[in-house]
N, C-alpha and C positions, 0 to 999 in steps of 0.2 A: 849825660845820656845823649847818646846820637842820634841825629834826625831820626832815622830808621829805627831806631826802637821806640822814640817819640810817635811816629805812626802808628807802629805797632800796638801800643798802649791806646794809644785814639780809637784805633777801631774794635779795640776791645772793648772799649768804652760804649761804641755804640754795638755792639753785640750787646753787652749787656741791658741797655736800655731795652733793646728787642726780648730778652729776655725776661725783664722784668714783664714786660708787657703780657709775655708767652703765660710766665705764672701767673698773674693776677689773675687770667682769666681760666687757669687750672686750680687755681684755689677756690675763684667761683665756684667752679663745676664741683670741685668736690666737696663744699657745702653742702651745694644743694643737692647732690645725688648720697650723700652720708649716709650708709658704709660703701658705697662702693670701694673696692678694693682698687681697682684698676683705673679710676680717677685720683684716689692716692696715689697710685705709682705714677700718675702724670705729672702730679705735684713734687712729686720729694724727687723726681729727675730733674722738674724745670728748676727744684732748690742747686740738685749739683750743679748744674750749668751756672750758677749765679755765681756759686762759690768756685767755681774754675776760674770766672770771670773777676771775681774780689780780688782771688789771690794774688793776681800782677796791679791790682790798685789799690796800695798799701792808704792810698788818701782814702778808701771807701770804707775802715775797718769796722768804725763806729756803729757805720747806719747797718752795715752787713751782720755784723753780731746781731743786733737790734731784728732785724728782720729773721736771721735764724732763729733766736728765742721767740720774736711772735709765731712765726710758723709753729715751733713745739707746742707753746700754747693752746695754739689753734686745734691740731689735731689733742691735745690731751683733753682739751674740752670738748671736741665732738665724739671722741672715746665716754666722758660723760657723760654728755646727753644718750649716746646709746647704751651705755650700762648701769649707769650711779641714776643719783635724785634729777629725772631728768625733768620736773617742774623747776626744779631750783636753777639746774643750769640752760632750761630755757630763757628767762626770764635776763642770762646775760649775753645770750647771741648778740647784740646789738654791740655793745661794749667790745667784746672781745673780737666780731670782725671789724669792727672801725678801729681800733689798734692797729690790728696786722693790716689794716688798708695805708694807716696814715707811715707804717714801716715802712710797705713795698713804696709809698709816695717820697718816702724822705730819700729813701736811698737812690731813687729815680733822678731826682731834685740834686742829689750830688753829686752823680754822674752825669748829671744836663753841664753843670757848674764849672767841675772838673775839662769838660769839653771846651766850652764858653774859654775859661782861662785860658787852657793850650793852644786855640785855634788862634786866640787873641793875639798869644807870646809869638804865633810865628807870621803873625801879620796877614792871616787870611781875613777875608770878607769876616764885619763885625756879626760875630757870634752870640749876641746879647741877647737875641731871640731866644740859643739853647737853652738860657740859665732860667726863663719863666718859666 
């Protein structure tokens, strides 16, 4: 790979971070404003942007799968509480957003790490900080 696409990859890298950050806090929102429709569509756009962002870092596949299926989760369970046994699926809010939290963390986590490496390999200022 050549410098220049090595960049290129870096700042996607941190696009992505920004992004993750963009969703977590559209996934918030659309917890807590559930059904809004139109904080859904916040959320399942700041999902495309991740998955733009996945797709040139084949190193992210794992955590990004990982994080698409929590997201699905997410929304089929707040789809539950608004239509099915919504004592029963109250009672797992807790469970089910601390999963999709500790996704968008991990994938965050591997895209800090990812960076950390590369910045390392090319000998800029120590990057040890990103990978916390």
């Amino acid at each position: 790979m050549s410098a220049t696409q090595g960049q290129a990859r870096d700042a996607i890298a941190f696009q992505l971070v920004t992004a993750l950050e963009n969703y977590d806090q559209a996934a918030t929102a659309m917890v807590a404003g559930w059904p809004d429709l139109e904080r859904y569509h916040e959320a399942s756009a700041q999902v495309e942007t991740i998955r733009m962002y996945c797709a040139t870092l084949p190193e992210l596949r794992v955590q990004w799968v990982e994080l698409l299926i929590a997201h699905s989760e997410l929304v089929h369970f707040l789809w539950r509480v608004q239509y099915g046994n919504q004592e029963a699926a109250r009672a797992e809010v807790g469970t089910v957003r601390e999963h999709h939290s500790d996704c968008v963390a991990a994938l965050r986590k591997r895209a800090l790490r990812y960076l950390a490496r590369q910045l390392g390999a090319r000998g800029l200022p120590p990057a040890s900080d990103l990978a916390r």
